[in-house]
Backbone as CSV, one residue per row, in Angstrom:
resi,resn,N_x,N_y,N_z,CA_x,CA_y,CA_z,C_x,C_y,C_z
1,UNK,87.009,59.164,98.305,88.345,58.672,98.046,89.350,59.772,98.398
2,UNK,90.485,59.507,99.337,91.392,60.314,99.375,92.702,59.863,98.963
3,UNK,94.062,61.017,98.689,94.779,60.146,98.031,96.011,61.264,99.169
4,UNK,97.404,60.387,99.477,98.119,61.639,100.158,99.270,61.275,99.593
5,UNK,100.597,61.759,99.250,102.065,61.694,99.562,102.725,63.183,99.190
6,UNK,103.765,62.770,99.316,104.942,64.327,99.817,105.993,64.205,98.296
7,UNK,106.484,65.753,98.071,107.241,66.363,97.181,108.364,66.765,97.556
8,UNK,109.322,66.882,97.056,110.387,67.272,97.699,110.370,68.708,95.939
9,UNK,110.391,69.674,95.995,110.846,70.393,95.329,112.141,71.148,95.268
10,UNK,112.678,71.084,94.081,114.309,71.852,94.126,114.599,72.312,92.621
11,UNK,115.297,73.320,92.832,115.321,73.996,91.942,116.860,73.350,91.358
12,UNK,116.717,73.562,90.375,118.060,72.384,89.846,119.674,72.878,90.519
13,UNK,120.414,72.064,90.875,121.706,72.441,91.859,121.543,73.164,92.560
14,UNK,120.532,73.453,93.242,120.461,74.894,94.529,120.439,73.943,95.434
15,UNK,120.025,72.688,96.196,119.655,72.347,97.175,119.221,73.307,98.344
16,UNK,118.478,73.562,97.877,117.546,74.557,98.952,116.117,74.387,98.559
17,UNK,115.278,73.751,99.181,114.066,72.981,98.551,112.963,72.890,99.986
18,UNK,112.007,73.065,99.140,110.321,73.323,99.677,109.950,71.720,99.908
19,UNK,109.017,71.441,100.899,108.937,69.984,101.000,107.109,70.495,101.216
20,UNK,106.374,69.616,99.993,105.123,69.589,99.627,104.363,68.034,100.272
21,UNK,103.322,68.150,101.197,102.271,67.131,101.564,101.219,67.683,100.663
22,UNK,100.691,66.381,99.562,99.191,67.260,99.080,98.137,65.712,100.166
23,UNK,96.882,66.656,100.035,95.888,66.027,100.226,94.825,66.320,99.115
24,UNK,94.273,65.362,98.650,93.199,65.398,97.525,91.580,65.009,97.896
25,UNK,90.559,65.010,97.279,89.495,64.839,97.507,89.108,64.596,96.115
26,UNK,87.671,63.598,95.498,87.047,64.013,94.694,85.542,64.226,95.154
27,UNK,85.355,63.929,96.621,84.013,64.506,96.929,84.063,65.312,98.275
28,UNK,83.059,66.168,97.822,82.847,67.673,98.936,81.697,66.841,99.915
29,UNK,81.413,67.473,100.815,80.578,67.584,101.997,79.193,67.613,101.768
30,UNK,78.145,67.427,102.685,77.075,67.833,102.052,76.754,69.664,102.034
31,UNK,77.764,69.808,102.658,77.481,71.792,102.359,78.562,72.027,101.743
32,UNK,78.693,71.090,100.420,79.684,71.748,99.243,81.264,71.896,99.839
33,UNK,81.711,71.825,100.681,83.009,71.860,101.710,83.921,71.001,101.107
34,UNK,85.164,71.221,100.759,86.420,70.429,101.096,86.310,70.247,102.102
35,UNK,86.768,68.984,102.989,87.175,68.932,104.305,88.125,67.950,104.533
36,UNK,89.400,68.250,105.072,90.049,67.033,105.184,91.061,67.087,106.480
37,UNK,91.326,66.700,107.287,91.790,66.647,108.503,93.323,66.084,108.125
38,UNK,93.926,66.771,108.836,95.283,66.568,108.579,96.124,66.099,110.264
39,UNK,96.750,64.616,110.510,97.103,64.425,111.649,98.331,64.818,111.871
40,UNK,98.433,65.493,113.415,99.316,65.687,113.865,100.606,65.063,114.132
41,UNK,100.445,63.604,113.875,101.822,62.750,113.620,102.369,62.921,112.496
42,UNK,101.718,64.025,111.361,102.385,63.776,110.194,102.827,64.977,110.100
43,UNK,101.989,66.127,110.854,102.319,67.592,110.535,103.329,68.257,111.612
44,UNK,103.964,68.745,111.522,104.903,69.813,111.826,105.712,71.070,110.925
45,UNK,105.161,71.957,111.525,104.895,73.415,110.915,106.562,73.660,110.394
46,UNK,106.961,74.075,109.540,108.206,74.365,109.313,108.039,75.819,108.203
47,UNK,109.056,76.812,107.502,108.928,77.622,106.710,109.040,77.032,105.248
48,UNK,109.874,76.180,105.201,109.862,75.257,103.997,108.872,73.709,104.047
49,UNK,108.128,74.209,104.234,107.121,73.080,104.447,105.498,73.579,104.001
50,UNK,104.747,72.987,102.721,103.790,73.750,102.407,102.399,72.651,102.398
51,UNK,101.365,72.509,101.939,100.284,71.534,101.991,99.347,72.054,101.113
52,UNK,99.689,71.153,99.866,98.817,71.186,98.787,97.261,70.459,98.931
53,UNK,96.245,71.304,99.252,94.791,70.623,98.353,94.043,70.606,97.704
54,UNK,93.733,69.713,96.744,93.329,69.388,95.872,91.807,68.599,95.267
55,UNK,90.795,69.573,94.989,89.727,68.966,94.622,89.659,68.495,93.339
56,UNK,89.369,67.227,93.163,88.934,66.905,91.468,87.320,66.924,91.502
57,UNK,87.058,67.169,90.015,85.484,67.250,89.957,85.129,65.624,89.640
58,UNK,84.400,64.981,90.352,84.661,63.421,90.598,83.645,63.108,89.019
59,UNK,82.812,63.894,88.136,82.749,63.574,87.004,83.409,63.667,85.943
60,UNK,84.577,63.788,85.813,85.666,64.152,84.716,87.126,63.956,85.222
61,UNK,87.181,64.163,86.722,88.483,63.958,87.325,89.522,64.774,87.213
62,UNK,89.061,65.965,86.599,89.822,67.260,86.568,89.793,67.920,87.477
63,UNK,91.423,68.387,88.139,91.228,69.068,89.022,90.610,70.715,88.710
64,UNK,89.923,71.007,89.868,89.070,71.879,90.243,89.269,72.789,90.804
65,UNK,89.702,73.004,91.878,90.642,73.764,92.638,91.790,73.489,93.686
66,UNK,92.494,74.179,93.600,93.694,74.104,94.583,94.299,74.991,95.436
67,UNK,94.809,74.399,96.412,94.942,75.196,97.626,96.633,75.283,97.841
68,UNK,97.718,76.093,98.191,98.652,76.054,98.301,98.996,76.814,99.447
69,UNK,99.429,76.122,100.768,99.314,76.436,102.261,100.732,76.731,102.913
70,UNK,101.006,77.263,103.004,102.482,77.220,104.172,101.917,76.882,105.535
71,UNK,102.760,75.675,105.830,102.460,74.999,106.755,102.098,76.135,108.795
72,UNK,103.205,77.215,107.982,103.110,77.709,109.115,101.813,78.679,109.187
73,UNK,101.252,78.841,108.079,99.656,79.773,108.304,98.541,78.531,107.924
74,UNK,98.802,77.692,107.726,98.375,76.031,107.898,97.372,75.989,109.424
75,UNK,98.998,76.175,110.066,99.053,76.026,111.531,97.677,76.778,112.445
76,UNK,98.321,78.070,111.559,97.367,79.253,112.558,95.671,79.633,112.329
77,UNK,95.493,79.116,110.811,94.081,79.174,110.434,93.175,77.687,110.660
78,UNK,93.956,76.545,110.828,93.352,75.718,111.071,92.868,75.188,112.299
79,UNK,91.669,74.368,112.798,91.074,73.906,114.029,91.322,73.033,114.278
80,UNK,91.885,72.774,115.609,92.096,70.940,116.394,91.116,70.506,116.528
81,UNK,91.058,69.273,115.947,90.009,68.411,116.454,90.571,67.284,116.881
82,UNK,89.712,66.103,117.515,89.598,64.950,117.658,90.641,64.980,119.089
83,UNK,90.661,65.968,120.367,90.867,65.984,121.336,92.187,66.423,121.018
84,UNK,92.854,67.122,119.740,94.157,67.847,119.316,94.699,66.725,118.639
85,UNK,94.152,65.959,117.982,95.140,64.881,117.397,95.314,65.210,115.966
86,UNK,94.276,65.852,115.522,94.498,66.675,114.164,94.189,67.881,114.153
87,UNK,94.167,68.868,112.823,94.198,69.580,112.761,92.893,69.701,111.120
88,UNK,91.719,70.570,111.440,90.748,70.226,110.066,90.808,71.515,108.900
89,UNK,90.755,71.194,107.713,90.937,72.215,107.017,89.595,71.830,106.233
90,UNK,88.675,72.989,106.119,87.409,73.259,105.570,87.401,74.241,105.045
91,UNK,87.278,73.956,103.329,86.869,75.216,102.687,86.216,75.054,101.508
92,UNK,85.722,75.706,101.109,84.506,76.535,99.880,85.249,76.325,98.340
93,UNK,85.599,75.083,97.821,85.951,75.405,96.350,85.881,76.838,95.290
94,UNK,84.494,77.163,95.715,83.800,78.156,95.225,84.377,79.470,95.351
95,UNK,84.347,79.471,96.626,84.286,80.723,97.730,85.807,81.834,96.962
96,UNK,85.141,83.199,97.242,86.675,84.157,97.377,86.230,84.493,98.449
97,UNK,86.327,84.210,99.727,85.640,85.099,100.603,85.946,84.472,102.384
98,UNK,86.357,83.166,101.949,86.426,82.204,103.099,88.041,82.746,103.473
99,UNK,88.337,81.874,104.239,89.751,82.468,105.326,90.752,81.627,104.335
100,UNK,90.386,80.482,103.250,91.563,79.793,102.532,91.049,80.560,101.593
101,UNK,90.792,81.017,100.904,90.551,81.640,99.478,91.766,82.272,98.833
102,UNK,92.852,82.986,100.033,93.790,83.916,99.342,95.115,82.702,99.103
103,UNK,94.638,81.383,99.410,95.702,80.585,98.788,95.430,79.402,97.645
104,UNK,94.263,80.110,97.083,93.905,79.256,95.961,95.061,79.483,94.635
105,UNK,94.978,78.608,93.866,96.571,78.781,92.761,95.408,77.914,91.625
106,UNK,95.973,78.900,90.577,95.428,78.345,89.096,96.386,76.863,89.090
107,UNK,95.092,76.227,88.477,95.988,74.640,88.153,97.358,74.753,87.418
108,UNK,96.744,75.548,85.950,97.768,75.967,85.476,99.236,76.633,85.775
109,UNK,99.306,77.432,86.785,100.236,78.230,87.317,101.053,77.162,88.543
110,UNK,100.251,76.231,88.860,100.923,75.237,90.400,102.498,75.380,90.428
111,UNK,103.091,74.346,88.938,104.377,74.470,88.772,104.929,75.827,89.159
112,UNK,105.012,76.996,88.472,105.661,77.950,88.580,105.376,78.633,89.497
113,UNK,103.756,78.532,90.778,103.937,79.103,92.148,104.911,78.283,92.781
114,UNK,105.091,77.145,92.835,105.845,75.733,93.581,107.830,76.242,93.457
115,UNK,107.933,76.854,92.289,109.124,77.186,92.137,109.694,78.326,92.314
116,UNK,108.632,79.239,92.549,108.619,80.828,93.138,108.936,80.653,94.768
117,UNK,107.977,79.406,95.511,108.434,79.293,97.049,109.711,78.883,97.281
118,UNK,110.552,78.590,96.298,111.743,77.801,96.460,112.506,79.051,97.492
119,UNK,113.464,78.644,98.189,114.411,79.525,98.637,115.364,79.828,97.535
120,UNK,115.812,81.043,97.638,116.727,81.895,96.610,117.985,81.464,96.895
């Protein structure tokens, strides 16, 4: 099951605001993998533009881990596939060690990383 839509974040009267795509999962791969392909009709790299993902543990439905991406290192760590029509993001729930690891975010903390990216 996947689930997708977009955030508009703003910090109250600043209008200067982060625009969030999440993608979710509650099941991994058979080698334990998030994997979820993200199409190029939807993506375009911007600095205020970030891509939340999101594993739930599909026995409890709690999320599990999360990923918090700027679209523009989105861009550069991720692989085209499907002849460039998307773009695949594969990673290790688990893992500190994989190439997404340094954008994992405590569930707890999401809100207040989400409002730290805001522009000043």
């Amino acid at each position: 099951m996947m689930t997708e839509f977009d955030i508009i974040v703003n910090l109250k009267r600043a209008f200067r605001s982060v625009y969030v795509q999440v993608k979710s999962r509650f099941i991994l791969n058979k080698n334990k993998h998030f994997v979820q392909n993200v199409g190029l009709h939807t993506f375009k790299s911007h600095p205020s533009f970030y891509i939340i993902f999101m594993y739930f543990t599909p026995d409890d439905l709690e999320v599990a881990t999360v990923w918090l991406i700027p679209s523009e290192k989105f861009e550069e760590l991720a692989y085209p596939i499907s002849e460039g029509k998307s773009y695949r993001f594969s990673a290790n729930p688990k893992s500190e060690i994989d190439k997404w690891a340094q954008f994992k975010v405590n569930k707890a903390s999401l809100g207040e990383e989400l409002l730290r990216i805001c522009p000043n």
